[in-house]
N, C-alpha and C positions, 0 to 999 in steps of 0.2 A: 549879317554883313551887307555891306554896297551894293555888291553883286555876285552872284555865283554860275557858272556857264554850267550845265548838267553835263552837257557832252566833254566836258574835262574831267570830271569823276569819271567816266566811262573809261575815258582813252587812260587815265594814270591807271586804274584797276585794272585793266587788260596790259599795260606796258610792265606791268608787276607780278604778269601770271596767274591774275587770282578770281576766283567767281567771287559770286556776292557772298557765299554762305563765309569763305575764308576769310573777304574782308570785314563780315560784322563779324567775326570770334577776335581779329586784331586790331580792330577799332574800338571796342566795346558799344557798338551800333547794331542796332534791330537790322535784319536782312529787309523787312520790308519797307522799314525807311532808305534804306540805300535804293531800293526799287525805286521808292518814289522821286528820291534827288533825281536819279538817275534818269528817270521820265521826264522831271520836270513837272511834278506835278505837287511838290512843297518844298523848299528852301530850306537847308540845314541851318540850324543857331551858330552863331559863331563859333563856340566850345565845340558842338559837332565835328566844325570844319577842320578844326585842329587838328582834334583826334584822328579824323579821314588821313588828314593832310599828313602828321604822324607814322601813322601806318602806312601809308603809300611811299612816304619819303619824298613827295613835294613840296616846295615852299608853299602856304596858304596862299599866296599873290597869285600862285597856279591856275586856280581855280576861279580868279576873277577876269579874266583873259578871255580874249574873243574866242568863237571859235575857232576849231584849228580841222584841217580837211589832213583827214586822215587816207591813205594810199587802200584804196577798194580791194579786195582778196580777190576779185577778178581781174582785177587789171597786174597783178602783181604774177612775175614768172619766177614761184617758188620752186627751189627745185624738192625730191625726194618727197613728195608730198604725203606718202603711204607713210611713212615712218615722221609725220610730222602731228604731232600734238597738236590740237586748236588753240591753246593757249600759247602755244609758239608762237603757233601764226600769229596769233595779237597783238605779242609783245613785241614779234617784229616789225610788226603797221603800225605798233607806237614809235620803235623808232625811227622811223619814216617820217610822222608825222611831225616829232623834232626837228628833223632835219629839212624838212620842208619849212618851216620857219625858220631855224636859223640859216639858210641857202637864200629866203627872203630879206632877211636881215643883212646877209653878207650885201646883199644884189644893190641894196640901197647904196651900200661904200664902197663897192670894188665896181668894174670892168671887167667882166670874166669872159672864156672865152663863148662864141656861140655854140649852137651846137650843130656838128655835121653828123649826121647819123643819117643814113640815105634809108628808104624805104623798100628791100628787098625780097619782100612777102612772095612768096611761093618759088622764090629762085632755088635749084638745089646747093645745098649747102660748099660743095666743093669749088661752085662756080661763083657764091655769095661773097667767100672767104677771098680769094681771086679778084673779084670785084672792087671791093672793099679796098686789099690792098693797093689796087693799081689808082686808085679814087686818092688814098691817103698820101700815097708818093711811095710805098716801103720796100717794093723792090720784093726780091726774095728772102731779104736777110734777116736775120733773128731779131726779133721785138727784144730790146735793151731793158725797156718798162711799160707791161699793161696799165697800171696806173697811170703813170706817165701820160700814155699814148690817148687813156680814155680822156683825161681832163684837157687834154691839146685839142680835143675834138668837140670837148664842151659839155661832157658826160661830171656831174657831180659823182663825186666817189666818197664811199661814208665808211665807216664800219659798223659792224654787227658785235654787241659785247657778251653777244649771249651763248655761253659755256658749252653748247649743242649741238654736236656735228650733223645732227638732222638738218638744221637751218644751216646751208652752206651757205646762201647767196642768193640777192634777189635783186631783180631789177624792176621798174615801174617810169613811166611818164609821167609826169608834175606839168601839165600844160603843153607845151612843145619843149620842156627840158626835160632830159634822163637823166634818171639817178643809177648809180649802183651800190649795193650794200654786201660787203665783203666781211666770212668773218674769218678775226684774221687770231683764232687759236688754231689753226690745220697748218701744213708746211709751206711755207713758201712757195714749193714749185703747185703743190695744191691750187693757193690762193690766186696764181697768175694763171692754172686752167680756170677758177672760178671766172673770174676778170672780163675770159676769152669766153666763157660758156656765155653768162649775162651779156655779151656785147653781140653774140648771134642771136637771142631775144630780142634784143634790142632794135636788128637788123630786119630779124627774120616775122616775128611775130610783136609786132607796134603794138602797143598797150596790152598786150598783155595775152594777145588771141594769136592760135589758137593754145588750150593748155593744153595736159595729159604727157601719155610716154610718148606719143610722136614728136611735139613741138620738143621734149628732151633730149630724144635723141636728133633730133638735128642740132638744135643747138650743141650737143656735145661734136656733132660731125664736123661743126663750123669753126668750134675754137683751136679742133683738133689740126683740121686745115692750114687755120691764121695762124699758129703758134708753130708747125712743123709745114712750109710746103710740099708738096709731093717729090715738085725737082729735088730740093736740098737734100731732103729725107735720103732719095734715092741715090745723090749722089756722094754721100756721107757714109748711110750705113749698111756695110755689107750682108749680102746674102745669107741669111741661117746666121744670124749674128748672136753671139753668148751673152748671157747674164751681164758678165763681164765687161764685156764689148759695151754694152748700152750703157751700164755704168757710167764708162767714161763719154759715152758721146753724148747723155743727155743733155751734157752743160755746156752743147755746143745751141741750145734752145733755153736752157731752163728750164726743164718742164720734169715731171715726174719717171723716174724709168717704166714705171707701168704704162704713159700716156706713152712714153714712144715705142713701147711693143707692141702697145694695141695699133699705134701709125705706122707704125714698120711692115706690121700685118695687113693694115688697109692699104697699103702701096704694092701689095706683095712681093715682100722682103723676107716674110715669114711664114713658112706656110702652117695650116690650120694645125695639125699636128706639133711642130716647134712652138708654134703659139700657145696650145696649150700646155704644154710642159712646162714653159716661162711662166706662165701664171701660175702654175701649182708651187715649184720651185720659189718665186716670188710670196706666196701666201705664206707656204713652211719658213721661211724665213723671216718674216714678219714686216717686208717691204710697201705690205698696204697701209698702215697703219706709223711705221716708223722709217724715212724716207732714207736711202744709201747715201752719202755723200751728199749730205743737203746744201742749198744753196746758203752763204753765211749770212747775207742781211734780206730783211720784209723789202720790198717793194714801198715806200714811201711816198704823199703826196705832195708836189712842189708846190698846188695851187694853196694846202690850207695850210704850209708851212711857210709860204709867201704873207697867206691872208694874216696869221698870228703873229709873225713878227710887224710887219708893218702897225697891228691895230697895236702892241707891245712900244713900239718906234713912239705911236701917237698917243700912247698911256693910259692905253684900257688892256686890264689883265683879263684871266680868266675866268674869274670872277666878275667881272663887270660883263662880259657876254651874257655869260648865264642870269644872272639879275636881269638884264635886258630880254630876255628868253622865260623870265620865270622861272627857272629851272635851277638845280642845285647843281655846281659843278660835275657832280658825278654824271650825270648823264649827259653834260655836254662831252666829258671822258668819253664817254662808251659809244658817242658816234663820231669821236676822231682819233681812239686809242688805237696805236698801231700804224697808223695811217700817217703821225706827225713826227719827225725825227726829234727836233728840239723840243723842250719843253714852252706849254703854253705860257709859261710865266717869266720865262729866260731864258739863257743859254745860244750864242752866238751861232752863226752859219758863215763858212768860208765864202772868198770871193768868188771859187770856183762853183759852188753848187749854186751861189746868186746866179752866175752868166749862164745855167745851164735851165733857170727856172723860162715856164711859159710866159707868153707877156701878160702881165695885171697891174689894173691902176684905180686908185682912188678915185672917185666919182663925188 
Protein backbone atom coordinates (compact mmCIF):
# COMPACT_ATOMS: atom_id res chain seq x y z
CA UNK A 1 0.00 0.00 0.00
CA UNK A 2 0.80 4.04 -0.38
CA UNK A 3 1.27 4.30 3.01
CA UNK A 4 0.60 2.64 6.22
CA UNK A 5 1.10 4.78 9.80
CA UNK A 6 2.30 1.76 12.43
CA UNK A 7 0.89 3.80 15.30
CA UNK A 8 -2.73 3.08 13.80
CA UNK A 9 -2.52 -0.57 14.17
CA UNK A 10 -1.45 0.07 17.52
CA UNK A 11 -4.37 2.45 18.54
CA UNK A 12 -7.16 0.21 16.54
CA UNK A 13 -5.85 -3.12 18.37
CA UNK A 14 -5.95 -1.49 21.74
CA UNK A 15 -9.50 0.54 20.87
CA UNK A 16 -10.62 -3.41 20.33
CA UNK A 17 -9.35 -4.86 23.57
CA UNK A 18 -6.86 -7.11 21.99
CA UNK A 19 -3.06 -7.94 22.48
CA UNK A 20 -1.03 -9.07 19.69
CA UNK A 21 -1.43 -12.81 20.45
CA UNK A 22 -5.63 -12.25 19.94
CA UNK A 23 -5.09 -10.30 17.04
CA UNK A 24 -2.92 -12.74 14.99
CA UNK A 25 -5.38 -15.86 15.88
CA UNK A 26 -8.26 -13.36 14.14
CA UNK A 27 -6.37 -11.90 11.49
CA UNK A 28 -4.67 -15.05 10.47
CA UNK A 29 -1.16 -13.00 10.87
CA UNK A 30 2.08 -14.09 12.61
CA UNK A 31 2.12 -12.33 16.19
CA UNK A 32 5.55 -11.41 15.20
CA UNK A 33 4.77 -9.71 12.08
CA UNK A 34 2.21 -7.63 13.96
CA UNK A 35 5.35 -6.70 16.31
CA UNK A 36 7.06 -5.53 13.52
CA UNK A 37 3.95 -3.43 11.72
CA UNK A 38 3.68 -2.23 14.87
CA UNK A 39 7.40 -0.97 15.45
CA UNK A 40 7.53 0.06 12.16
CA UNK A 41 10.06 -1.98 11.34
CA UNK A 42 8.31 -3.79 7.92
CA UNK A 43 5.18 -2.67 6.00
CA UNK A 44 2.35 -5.04 5.79
CA UNK A 45 1.29 -6.22 1.86
CA UNK A 46 -1.84 -5.08 1.12
CA UNK A 47 -3.95 -8.47 1.55
CA UNK A 48 -2.30 -8.13 5.15
CA UNK A 49 -3.79 -4.94 5.68
CA UNK A 50 -7.11 -6.13 4.88
CA UNK A 51 -7.23 -8.96 6.93
CA UNK A 52 -5.81 -6.56 10.03
CA UNK A 53 -8.20 -4.05 8.77
CA UNK A 54 -11.02 -7.14 8.98
CA UNK A 55 -10.51 -8.10 12.13
CA UNK A 56 -10.21 -4.80 13.84
CA UNK A 57 -13.23 -3.59 12.09
CA UNK A 58 -11.57 -0.37 10.37
CA UNK A 59 -11.88 0.88 7.19
CA UNK A 60 -8.27 0.02 5.48
CA UNK A 61 -8.11 4.10 4.55
CA UNK A 62 -7.66 3.69 8.66
CA UNK A 63 -4.45 2.93 8.59
CA UNK A 64 -3.11 5.31 6.02
CA UNK A 65 -3.83 8.29 8.13
CA UNK A 66 -1.64 10.61 9.94
CA UNK A 67 -0.81 10.12 13.08
CA UNK A 68 -3.25 10.51 15.72
CA UNK A 69 -2.06 11.68 19.43
CA UNK A 70 -3.64 9.54 21.46
CA UNK A 71 -4.79 11.08 25.40
CA UNK A 72 -1.55 9.79 27.83
CA UNK A 73 -2.86 7.25 30.83
CA UNK A 74 -1.14 9.82 32.95
CA UNK A 75 -2.82 12.70 31.94
CA UNK A 76 -6.08 10.96 32.09
CA UNK A 77 -8.39 11.15 35.58
CA UNK A 78 -9.66 7.51 35.25
CA UNK A 79 -11.74 6.70 37.87
CA UNK A 80 -11.99 3.07 39.89
CA UNK A 81 -8.75 2.35 38.63
CA UNK A 82 -8.15 -1.07 40.90
CA UNK A 83 -11.02 -2.71 39.22
CA UNK A 84 -9.88 -1.41 35.87
CA UNK A 85 -8.39 -3.80 33.27
CA UNK A 86 -5.45 -2.48 31.09
CA UNK A 87 -7.16 -3.16 28.15
CA UNK A 88 -9.94 -1.00 29.32
CA UNK A 89 -7.76 1.65 29.81
CA UNK A 90 -6.84 1.38 26.02
CA UNK A 91 -9.85 1.06 24.63
CA UNK A 92 -10.73 3.93 26.30
CA UNK A 93 -7.59 6.29 25.00
CA UNK A 94 -8.69 4.96 21.70
CA UNK A 95 -11.70 6.60 22.18
CA UNK A 96 -10.24 9.67 23.15
CA UNK A 97 -8.20 9.61 20.52
CA UNK A 98 -11.28 9.59 17.90
CA UNK A 99 -12.65 12.14 19.41
CA UNK A 100 -9.85 14.22 19.54
CA UNK A 101 -10.03 14.14 15.76
CA UNK A 102 -13.29 14.32 15.10
CA UNK A 103 -13.42 17.70 17.88
CA UNK A 104 -10.56 18.83 15.17
CA UNK A 105 -12.64 18.22 12.54
CA UNK A 106 -15.75 19.86 13.96
CA UNK A 107 -13.32 22.93 15.14
CA UNK A 108 -12.44 23.60 11.34
CA UNK A 109 -16.63 24.35 10.69
CA UNK A 110 -18.10 25.29 13.89
CA UNK A 111 -17.45 28.16 16.55
CA UNK A 112 -17.65 26.36 19.61
CA UNK A 113 -17.71 27.68 22.86
CA UNK A 114 -14.24 28.60 24.63
CA UNK A 115 -13.40 27.03 27.37
CA UNK A 116 -13.78 28.60 31.07
CA UNK A 117 -12.46 25.93 33.29
CA UNK A 118 -10.51 28.01 36.08
CA UNK A 119 -7.48 26.47 37.57
CA UNK A 120 -8.31 25.63 41.27
CA UNK A 121 -5.44 23.15 42.35
CA UNK A 122 -5.19 22.73 45.92
CA UNK A 123 -8.32 24.65 46.96
CA UNK A 124 -10.53 22.44 49.32
CA UNK A 125 -13.19 21.05 47.43
CA UNK A 126 -16.27 22.64 49.33
CA UNK A 127 -14.77 26.07 48.75
CA UNK A 128 -13.69 24.87 44.79
CA UNK A 129 -17.38 23.77 44.18
CA UNK A 130 -18.47 27.50 45.67
CA UNK A 131 -16.06 29.11 43.68
CA UNK A 132 -16.86 27.66 40.49
CA UNK A 133 -20.48 28.48 41.02
CA UNK A 134 -20.21 32.02 41.99
CA UNK A 135 -17.64 32.28 38.69
CA UNK A 136 -20.50 30.58 36.34
CA UNK A 137 -23.38 32.86 37.68
CA UNK A 138 -25.56 29.64 39.32
CA UNK A 139 -26.57 30.88 42.41
CA UNK A 140 -27.73 28.04 44.60
CA UNK A 141 -30.11 26.46 42.54
CA UNK A 142 -30.15 23.07 40.97
CA UNK A 143 -28.05 22.29 37.81
CA UNK A 144 -31.11 21.71 35.18
CA UNK A 145 -28.06 19.95 32.92
CA UNK A 146 -24.34 18.81 33.63
CA UNK A 147 -23.99 18.32 30.07
CA UNK A 148 -25.61 21.28 29.28
CA UNK A 149 -23.59 23.30 31.72
CA UNK A 150 -20.08 21.50 30.64
CA UNK A 151 -20.42 22.47 26.97
CA UNK A 152 -21.69 26.24 27.82
CA UNK A 153 -18.21 26.30 29.42
CA UNK A 154 -16.52 24.87 26.61
CA UNK A 155 -15.85 21.40 27.97
CA UNK A 156 -16.29 18.85 24.83
CA UNK A 157 -18.46 16.03 26.05
CA UNK A 158 -18.28 12.49 24.46
CA UNK A 159 -19.40 9.19 25.25
CA UNK A 160 -17.93 6.14 26.38
CA UNK A 161 -19.61 2.77 24.42
CA UNK A 162 -17.91 0.46 26.41
CA UNK A 163 -20.44 -2.05 28.34
CA UNK A 164 -18.19 -1.68 31.69
CA UNK A 165 -19.10 -0.09 34.69
CA UNK A 166 -15.47 -0.23 35.73
CA UNK A 167 -14.70 2.65 33.17
CA UNK A 168 -17.34 5.26 34.67
CA UNK A 169 -15.78 8.42 33.24
CA UNK A 170 -12.82 10.16 32.27
CA UNK A 171 -11.59 13.35 31.76
CA UNK A 172 -8.28 14.57 29.99
CA UNK A 173 -6.81 18.11 28.41
CA UNK A 174 -6.37 18.06 24.48
CA UNK A 175 -4.17 21.35 24.48
CA UNK A 176 -6.10 23.99 26.55
CA UNK A 177 -9.53 22.27 25.63
CA UNK A 178 -11.15 19.56 28.04
CA UNK A 179 -12.75 16.80 27.26
CA UNK A 180 -15.27 14.57 29.13
CA UNK A 181 -16.03 10.99 28.32
CA UNK A 182 -19.34 9.85 30.04
CA UNK A 183 -20.57 6.42 29.85
CA UNK A 184 -23.90 6.55 29.50
CA UNK A 185 -25.05 2.63 30.23
CA UNK A 186 -25.31 3.69 34.38
CA UNK A 187 -28.52 5.71 35.44
CA UNK A 188 -29.02 9.01 34.80
CA UNK A 189 -28.70 10.49 38.01
CA UNK A 190 -25.43 8.15 38.02
CA UNK A 191 -24.11 9.89 34.86
CA UNK A 192 -24.88 13.68 35.91
CA UNK A 193 -22.70 12.60 39.49
CA UNK A 194 -20.05 11.40 36.72
CA UNK A 195 -20.29 14.82 34.84
CA UNK A 196 -19.86 16.59 38.32
CA UNK A 197 -16.98 14.01 39.49
CA UNK A 198 -14.76 14.78 35.95
CA UNK A 199 -15.44 18.58 36.09
CA UNK A 200 -13.74 18.68 39.91
CA UNK A 201 -10.71 16.99 37.81
CA UNK A 202 -11.00 19.22 35.72
CA UNK A 203 -10.82 22.08 38.25
CA UNK A 204 -8.98 20.41 40.76
CA UNK A 205 -6.23 18.32 39.36
CA UNK A 206 -5.34 20.10 35.45
CA UNK A 207 -4.10 17.26 33.34
CA UNK A 208 -4.45 14.88 34.97
CA UNK A 209 -2.17 15.45 38.49
CA UNK A 210 -2.42 14.42 41.11
CA UNK A 211 -3.93 10.67 40.53
CA UNK A 212 -4.82 7.89 43.26
CA UNK A 213 -7.72 7.82 46.06
CA UNK A 214 -6.92 11.29 47.20
CA UNK A 215 -7.49 13.28 43.95
CA UNK A 216 -10.99 10.76 43.92
CA UNK A 217 -12.12 11.57 46.77
CA UNK A 218 -11.98 15.00 46.36
CA UNK A 219 -13.23 15.13 43.28
CA UNK A 220 -16.20 13.07 44.48
CA UNK A 221 -16.26 15.92 47.50
CA UNK A 222 -16.52 18.63 44.64
CA UNK A 223 -19.31 17.22 42.54
CA UNK A 224 -21.08 16.23 45.66
CA UNK A 225 -20.95 20.05 46.74
CA UNK A 226 -21.71 21.46 42.96
CA UNK A 227 -24.69 19.21 42.49
CA UNK A 228 -26.22 19.56 46.26
CA UNK A 229 -25.06 22.99 48.14
CA UNK A 230 -24.75 22.83 51.66
CA UNK A 231 -27.41 25.79 52.20
CA UNK A 232 -30.15 24.02 50.01
CA UNK A 233 -29.27 20.56 51.19
CA UNK A 234 -29.94 22.06 54.65
CA UNK A 235 -32.72 23.74 54.00
CA UNK A 236 -34.71 21.09 52.13
CA UNK A 237 -33.88 18.06 53.88
CA UNK A 238 -35.00 17.46 57.28
CA UNK A 239 -33.25 16.03 60.11
CA UNK A 240 -32.90 12.02 60.53
CA UNK A 241 -34.80 12.05 57.07
CA UNK A 242 -36.27 8.36 55.89
CA UNK A 243 -35.50 6.29 53.04
CA UNK A 244 -38.55 7.68 52.02
CA UNK A 245 -38.18 11.15 52.41
CA UNK A 246 -35.02 11.14 50.18
CA UNK A 247 -36.89 9.45 47.67
CA UNK A 248 -38.78 12.09 47.09
CA UNK A 249 -36.50 15.09 47.55
CA UNK A 250 -33.70 13.75 45.37
CA UNK A 251 -35.48 15.05 42.29
CA UNK A 252 -35.35 18.25 43.75
CA UNK A 253 -31.20 17.91 42.48
CA UNK A 254 -31.31 15.00 40.35
CA UNK A 255 -28.97 13.09 41.76
CA UNK A 256 -28.89 9.56 43.13
CA UNK A 257 -30.79 8.85 46.62
CA UNK A 258 -27.43 7.31 47.79
CA UNK A 259 -25.43 10.66 46.73
CA UNK A 260 -27.83 12.63 48.92
CA UNK A 261 -27.60 10.51 51.93
CA UNK A 262 -24.11 10.54 51.75
CA UNK A 263 -24.73 14.76 51.42
CA UNK A 264 -27.28 14.86 54.02
CA UNK A 265 -24.64 13.04 56.14
CA UNK A 266 -21.78 15.43 55.11
CA UNK A 267 -24.02 18.61 56.17
CA UNK A 268 -24.95 16.78 59.28
CA UNK A 269 -28.38 15.98 58.62
CA UNK A 270 -27.70 12.41 59.29
CA UNK A 271 -25.94 11.20 61.90
CA UNK A 272 -23.28 8.36 61.55
CA UNK A 273 -25.54 5.79 63.00
CA UNK A 274 -28.78 6.69 60.46
CA UNK A 275 -26.33 6.83 57.99
CA UNK A 276 -25.55 3.65 58.19
CA UNK A 277 -28.60 1.98 58.37
CA UNK A 278 -29.62 3.91 54.95
CA UNK A 279 -27.02 2.37 53.34
CA UNK A 280 -27.63 -1.19 54.52
CA UNK A 281 -31.35 -0.69 53.97
CA UNK A 282 -30.45 0.95 50.52
CA UNK A 283 -27.89 -2.18 49.57
CA UNK A 284 -30.91 -4.98 50.79
CA UNK A 285 -32.94 -3.40 48.46
CA UNK A 286 -30.93 -3.14 45.53
CA UNK A 287 -30.83 0.77 45.18
CA UNK A 288 -26.97 0.71 44.27
CA UNK A 289 -27.31 -0.80 41.33
CA UNK A 290 -31.05 -0.19 40.25
CA UNK A 291 -32.02 3.45 40.95
CA UNK A 292 -35.78 4.41 42.84
CA UNK A 293 -37.64 6.69 40.85
CA UNK A 294 -35.28 7.25 38.22
CA UNK A 295 -34.96 10.27 36.31
CA UNK A 296 -37.07 9.67 32.86
CA UNK A 297 -34.66 11.07 30.07
CA UNK A 298 -30.32 10.88 29.62
CA UNK A 299 -29.12 14.37 29.86
CA UNK A 300 -28.53 15.20 26.15
CA UNK A 301 -25.97 17.36 24.18
CA UNK A 302 -27.14 20.58 22.49
CA UNK A 303 -23.65 21.36 21.03
CA UNK A 304 -23.49 17.90 18.91
CA UNK A 305 -27.11 17.94 18.32
CA UNK A 306 -26.73 21.53 16.94
CA UNK A 307 -23.41 20.35 15.12
CA UNK A 308 -25.36 17.21 13.29
CA UNK A 309 -28.28 18.85 12.33
CA UNK A 310 -26.70 21.83 10.79
CA UNK A 311 -23.79 19.58 8.98
CA UNK A 312 -27.49 17.25 8.03
CA UNK A 313 -29.01 21.15 6.81
CA UNK A 314 -25.60 21.40 4.61
CA UNK A 315 -25.85 17.56 3.25
CA UNK A 316 -23.25 15.53 4.83
CA UNK A 317 -24.79 12.58 6.74
CA UNK A 318 -23.33 10.35 8.97
CA UNK A 319 -21.56 8.55 6.94
CA UNK A 320 -19.78 11.36 5.26
CA UNK A 321 -18.26 12.24 8.85
CA UNK A 322 -16.99 9.02 9.34
CA UNK A 323 -15.32 8.64 5.89
CA UNK A 324 -13.86 11.91 6.61
CA UNK A 325 -12.54 10.40 9.93
CA UNK A 326 -11.67 7.17 8.50
CA UNK A 327 -13.75 5.45 10.48
CA UNK A 328 -16.70 3.16 10.23
CA UNK A 329 -19.82 4.71 11.53
CA UNK A 330 -19.99 2.61 14.45
CA UNK A 331 -17.47 4.24 16.15
CA UNK A 332 -18.38 7.48 15.40
CA UNK A 333 -21.90 5.99 17.28
CA UNK A 334 -19.95 5.09 20.29
CA UNK A 335 -18.54 8.54 20.88
CA UNK A 336 -21.99 10.30 20.55
CA UNK A 337 -24.39 7.36 21.32
CA UNK A 338 -26.43 8.70 24.08
CA UNK A 339 -25.34 11.97 24.19
CA UNK A 340 -27.49 12.95 20.65
CA UNK A 341 -31.28 13.07 21.01
CA UNK A 342 -32.09 12.96 17.09
CA UNK A 343 -30.79 10.88 14.92
CA UNK A 344 -27.56 11.64 13.05
CA UNK A 345 -29.12 11.11 9.72
CA UNK A 346 -32.61 12.79 10.36
CA UNK A 347 -35.31 13.38 12.37
CA UNK A 348 -36.45 17.21 13.23
CA UNK A 349 -35.89 19.30 16.51
CA UNK A 350 -38.64 21.78 17.85
CA UNK A 351 -38.34 25.51 17.80
CA UNK A 352 -38.28 25.34 21.46
CA UNK A 353 -35.10 23.13 22.11
CA UNK A 354 -33.33 25.31 19.00
CA UNK A 355 -33.90 28.72 21.40
CA UNK A 356 -32.66 26.78 24.36
CA UNK A 357 -29.40 25.61 22.39
CA UNK A 358 -25.69 27.30 23.20
CA UNK A 359 -24.61 29.75 20.79
CA UNK A 360 -22.52 27.90 17.57
CA UNK A 361 -21.77 28.91 14.25
CA UNK A 362 -20.18 27.81 11.12
CA UNK A 363 -16.76 28.92 10.43
Amino acid sequence: MATFTASRLTLARKRRGLNKTQLAEASDVLQRSITEYEAGRTVPEEETVRRLAKALRFPIEFFEGPELEVPEEQSVSFRSMASMKASQRDAARGAGAIAFELQQWLDERFKLPIADIPDLKGMPPEQASASLRERWGLGLQPIRSMVHLLELHGVRVFSLAEQAREVDAFSVWHGSTPFCFLNTIKSFEHGRFDAAHELGHLVLHRHGHPHGRAAEQEANAFASAFLMPAQMVRAHVPRGASLPQLIQLKKTWNVSVAALAHRSHDVGLLSDWLYRGLCIEMGRLGYRTNEPSPMPNRETSQVLNKIFTALRDDGLSKSDVAKALRIHTSDLDAIVFGLVMTSVDGGGSSDASRAQRPNLRLV
